[in-house]
N, C-alpha and C positions, 0 to 999 in steps of 0.2 A: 060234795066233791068226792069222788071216788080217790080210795088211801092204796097205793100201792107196798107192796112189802118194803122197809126200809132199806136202804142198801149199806154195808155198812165200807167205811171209810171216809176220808177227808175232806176239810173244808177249807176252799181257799176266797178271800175274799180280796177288793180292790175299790179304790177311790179315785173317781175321772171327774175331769172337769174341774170349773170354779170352784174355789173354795167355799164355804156357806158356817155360818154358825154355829151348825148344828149337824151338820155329816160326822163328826164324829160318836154321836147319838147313836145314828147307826146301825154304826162297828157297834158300840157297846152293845146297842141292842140285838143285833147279829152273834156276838161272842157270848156274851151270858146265854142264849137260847141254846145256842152249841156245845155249850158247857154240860145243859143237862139233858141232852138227849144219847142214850148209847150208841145208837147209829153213828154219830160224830166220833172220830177219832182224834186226830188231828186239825190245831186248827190253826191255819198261815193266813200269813197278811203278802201279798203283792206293793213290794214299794214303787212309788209311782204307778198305779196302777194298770195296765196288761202292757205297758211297754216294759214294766219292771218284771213283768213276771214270765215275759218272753225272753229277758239279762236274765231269769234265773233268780233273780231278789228276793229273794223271799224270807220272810223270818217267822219265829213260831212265837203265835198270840196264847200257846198258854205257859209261856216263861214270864209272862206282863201278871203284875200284882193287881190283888183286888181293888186295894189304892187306885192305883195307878189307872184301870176302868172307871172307877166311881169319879176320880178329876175330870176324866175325858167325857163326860156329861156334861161338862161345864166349858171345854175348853175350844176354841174356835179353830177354823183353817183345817187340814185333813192331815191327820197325823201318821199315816200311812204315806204320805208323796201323794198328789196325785199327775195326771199328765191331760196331754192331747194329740193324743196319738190314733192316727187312721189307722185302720190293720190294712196291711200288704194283701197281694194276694192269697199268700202262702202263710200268714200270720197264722187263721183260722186253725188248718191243721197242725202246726208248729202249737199251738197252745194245748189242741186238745190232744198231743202225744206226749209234750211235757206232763200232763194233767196226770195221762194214762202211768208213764212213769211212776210218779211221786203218788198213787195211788188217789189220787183226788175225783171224788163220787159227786160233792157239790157246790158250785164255783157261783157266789153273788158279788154282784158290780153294783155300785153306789152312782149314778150319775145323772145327767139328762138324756136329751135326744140324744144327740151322738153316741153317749155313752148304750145307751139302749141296742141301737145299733153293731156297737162292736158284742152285746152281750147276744144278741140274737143270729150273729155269725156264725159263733162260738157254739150256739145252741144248732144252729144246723150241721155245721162240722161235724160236732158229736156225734147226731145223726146217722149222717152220711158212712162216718168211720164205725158204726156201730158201737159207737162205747156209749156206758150208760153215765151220763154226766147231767146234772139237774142243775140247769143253768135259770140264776133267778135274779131280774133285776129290780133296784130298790131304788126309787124315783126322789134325787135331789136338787134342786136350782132354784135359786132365787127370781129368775125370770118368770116363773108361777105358768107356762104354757106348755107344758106336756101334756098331749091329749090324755081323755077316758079318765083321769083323777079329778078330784074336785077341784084338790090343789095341791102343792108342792112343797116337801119338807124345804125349809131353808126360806123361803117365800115370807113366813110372819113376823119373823125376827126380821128380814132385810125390811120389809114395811113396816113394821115399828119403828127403823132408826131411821127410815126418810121422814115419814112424818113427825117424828120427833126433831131431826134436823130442818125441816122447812118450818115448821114454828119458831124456832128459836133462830135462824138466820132472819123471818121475817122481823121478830123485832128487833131487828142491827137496823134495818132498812124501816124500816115504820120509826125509828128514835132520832134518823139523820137524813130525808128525805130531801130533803136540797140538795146532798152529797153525792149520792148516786140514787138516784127516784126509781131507775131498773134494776131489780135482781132478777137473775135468770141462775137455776139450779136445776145441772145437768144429771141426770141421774143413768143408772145401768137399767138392764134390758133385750138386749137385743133386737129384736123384730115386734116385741110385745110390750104394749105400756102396762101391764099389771103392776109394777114399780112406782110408776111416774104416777097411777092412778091413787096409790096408797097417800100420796102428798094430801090430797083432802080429807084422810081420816081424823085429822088434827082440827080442822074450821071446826068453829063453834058458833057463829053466824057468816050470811052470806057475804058479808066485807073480809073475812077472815084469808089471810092468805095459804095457800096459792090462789092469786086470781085468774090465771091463768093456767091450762096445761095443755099441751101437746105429744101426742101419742103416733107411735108407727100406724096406728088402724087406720087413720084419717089423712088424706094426701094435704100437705102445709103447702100453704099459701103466704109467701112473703108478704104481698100486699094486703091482705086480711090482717095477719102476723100482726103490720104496724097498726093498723086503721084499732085494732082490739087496745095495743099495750096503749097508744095516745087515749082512748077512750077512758080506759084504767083509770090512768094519770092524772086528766082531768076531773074524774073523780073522785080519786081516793088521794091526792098526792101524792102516790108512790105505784109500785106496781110492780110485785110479784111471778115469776116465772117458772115454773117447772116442764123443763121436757127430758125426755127420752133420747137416748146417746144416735139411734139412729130414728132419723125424718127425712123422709122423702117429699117432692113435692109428686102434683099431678103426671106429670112423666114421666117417673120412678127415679130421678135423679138425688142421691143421696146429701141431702143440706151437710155442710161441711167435708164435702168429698175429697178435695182438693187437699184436704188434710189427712189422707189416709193410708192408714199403714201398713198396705198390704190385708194379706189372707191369713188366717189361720189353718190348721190340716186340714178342718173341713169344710174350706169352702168361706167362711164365712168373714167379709169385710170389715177389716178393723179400721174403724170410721173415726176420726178424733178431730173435734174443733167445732163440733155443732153450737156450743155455748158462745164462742169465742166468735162465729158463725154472726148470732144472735146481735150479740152486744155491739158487733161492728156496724149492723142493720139498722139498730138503734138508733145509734151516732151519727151514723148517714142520713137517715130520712128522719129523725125527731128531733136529732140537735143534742137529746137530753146524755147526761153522762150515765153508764149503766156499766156493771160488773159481773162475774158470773162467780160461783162456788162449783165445784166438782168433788163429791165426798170422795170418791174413789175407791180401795178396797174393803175401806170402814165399813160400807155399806152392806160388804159381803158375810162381815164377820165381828162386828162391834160386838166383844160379852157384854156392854153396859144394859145392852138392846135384844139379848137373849128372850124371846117371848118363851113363857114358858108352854104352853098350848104348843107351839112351834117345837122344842123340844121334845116332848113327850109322845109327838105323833110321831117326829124321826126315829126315835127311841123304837114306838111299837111298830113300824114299820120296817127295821132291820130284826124284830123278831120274828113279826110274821112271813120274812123272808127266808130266813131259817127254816122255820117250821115246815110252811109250805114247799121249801125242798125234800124233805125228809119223808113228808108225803107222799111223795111221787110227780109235781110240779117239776115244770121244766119250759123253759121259753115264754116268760111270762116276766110281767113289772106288777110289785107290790101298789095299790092303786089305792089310796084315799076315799071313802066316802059317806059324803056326811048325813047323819043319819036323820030322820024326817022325824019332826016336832018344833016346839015354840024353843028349847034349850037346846043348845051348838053339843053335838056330840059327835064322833066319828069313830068310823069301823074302816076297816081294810075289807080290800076286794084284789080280782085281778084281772090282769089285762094281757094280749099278745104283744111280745115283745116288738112285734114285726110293723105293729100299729102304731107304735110309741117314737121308732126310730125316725129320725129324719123327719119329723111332725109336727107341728106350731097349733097353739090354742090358743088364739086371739081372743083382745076384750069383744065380750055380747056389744053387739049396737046399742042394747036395752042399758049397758053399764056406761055410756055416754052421755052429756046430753045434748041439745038439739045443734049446737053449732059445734060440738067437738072439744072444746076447753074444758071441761068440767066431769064431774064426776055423779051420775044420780044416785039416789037413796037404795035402790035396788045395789050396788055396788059396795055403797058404806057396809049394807045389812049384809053381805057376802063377807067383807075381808075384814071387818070388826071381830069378829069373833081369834081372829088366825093370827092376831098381836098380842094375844095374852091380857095383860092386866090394864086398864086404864090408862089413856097417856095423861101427862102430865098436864094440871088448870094452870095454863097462866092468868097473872091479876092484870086487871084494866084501871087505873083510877079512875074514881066519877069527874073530876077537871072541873070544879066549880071556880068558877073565878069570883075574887074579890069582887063586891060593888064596887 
């Protein structure tokens, strides 16, 4: 990569979107690299992220104690504010004449899609307006589908705590199977089961629940739906569920729509009631009584479920955000990639911002299998590595009964 001369002046940085476990990894890893480079001068935080920094908001990250970084390793949610906010039309150059003011040279965004998007506006504005602003995005979301990276800070840790909570709800439901014989366990997402698919990292045999799961990739079929959970049932005597907040069937009609709560800025359909959906379908056509779990923000940000893997790549992923500003990068997202051998290792790469924005990485067909509910070995051997340390053995008794 060709090093442009450094430029020297300010850093401003920001957090969009969902909150995740580990966005504040980051910042720290963003803020310590700024620390030691001379080019960096100042170096500000945007509360709430560009909506806060279009208010003006902004505070200076190096009055924050060493302490007080080293916590934020560990500490969940986005400690900065962050938002969801579309930029206007006029946002673009409104930011990058704020920018031009307050002397700010290099301005990185922590988010996903969306968030990529407003980061690549901003990179054009700059542009346009001729100022020299090295606009660099650092890929966060737990939905794990932003193209061109392998995968997504925030992603290992949120799949560690699904698969950690659908073993340990299964055995509520495997210990009282007359009570409610369906669980269905609705998980986050968006458009992409990378979430929902994490549920099988926990099976240790093929009865092991989820025995079930359903994913956006695959148009849902109510009547398959039942003909599967009665099949379960019959089987196992009880029956497992994991899907995905949004499921559509074959005519793109969104399962639980009817429950839905409007739009957010951008566009995207906030869908509630898909479990609720389920369990009702149940009850209708099986008779049997069935319940649903909804972990809900836990998911986004459990420390118990901190992967450390997860961590450590946020961490160098806000450094090499940094860095590769000070280089001469500009319009571009910090990009995960894992590096080829038999041992899980990873480097950073990059990518155009312009490709990242508004973009979705859906599960491989290959990470399927053949009817859709399940997860194959090609899938486990992808996202195993991205959860950190071992999940937890549960014990089975051997159940010998008296003569």
């Amino acid at each position: 990569m060709a090093t442009q001369r450094a430029e020297q002046g300010h850093m401003l940085i920001g957090q969009s979107g969902g909150p995740t476990a580990v966005i504040n990894a980051s910042l720290v890893g963003a803020i310590h690299e700024a620390q030691r480079l001379d080019a960096v001068q100042g170096i500000y935080g945007a509360l709430n992220g560009i909506e806060g920094a279009l208010q003006r908001r902004i505070i200076d990250l190096r009055r924050e104690s060493a302490a007080t970084l080293d916590a934020l390793l560990n500490t969940p949610s986005a400690a900065l504010g962050s938002c969801r906010y579309k930029l206007q039309p006029d946002d673009p150059a409104r930011a990058v004449n704020l920018m031009r003011e307050l002397g700010i040279r290099y301005f990185l965004y922590i988010g996903g899609n969306d968030s990529a998007d407003t980061a690549h506006r901003i990179a054009q504005a700059a542009a346009e307006m001729q100022y020299e602003l090295r606009v660099v995005g650092i890929p966060k979301t737990i939905d794990n589908d932003l193209p061109l990276t392998d995968h997504c800070p925030g992603y290992g840790s949120a799949a560690r705590f699904i698969a950690a909570a659908v073993m340990d709800s299964a055995r509520c439901t495997e210990a009282l199977p007359g009570h409610y014989p369906v669980k269905i366990i609705e998980v986050m997402g968006r458009y992409a089961g990378w979430l929902a698919g994490a549920a099988a990292l926990g099976q240790r045999t093929p009865d092991d629940a989820p025995h079930l799961i359903y994913v956006p990739e695959r148009p849902f079929d109510p009547a398959q739906f039942v003909q599967q959970v009665r099949a379960t049932v019959r089987r196992r005597g009880y029956c497992v569920i994991v899907v995905s907040e949004h499921l559509a069937d074959a005519q793109g009609r969104q399962i639980g729509e009817a429950q839905a709560q409007g739009q957010d800025a951008f566009g995207h359909t906030l869908v509630e009631g898909v479990a609720q959906t389920l369990v009702d379908l149940v009850k209708t056509e099986l008779g049997l009584r069935a319940r649903f779990d909804k972990p809900g923000d836990e998911q986004r940000m459990a420390t118990a479920h901190i992967s450390r893997t997860d961590r450590d790549e946020a961490y160098l992923a806000g450094r090499m955000a940094m860095r590769y500003a000070v280089r001469g990068v500009t319009d571009k997202m910090v990009t995960l990639v894992r590096a080829r051998g038999p041992r899980y290792a990873c480097e950073t790469g990059l990518a155009d911002l312009a490709s990242i924005a508004n973009s979705q990485q859906l599960l491989p067909p290959a990470y399927l299998n053949a009817d859709g509910t399940g997860m194959t070995p090609a899938f486990l051997a992808y996202a195993r590595p991205l959860i950190g340390d071992p999940l937890p053995e549960h014990a089975t008794l051997r159940g010998e009964r008296l003569a």
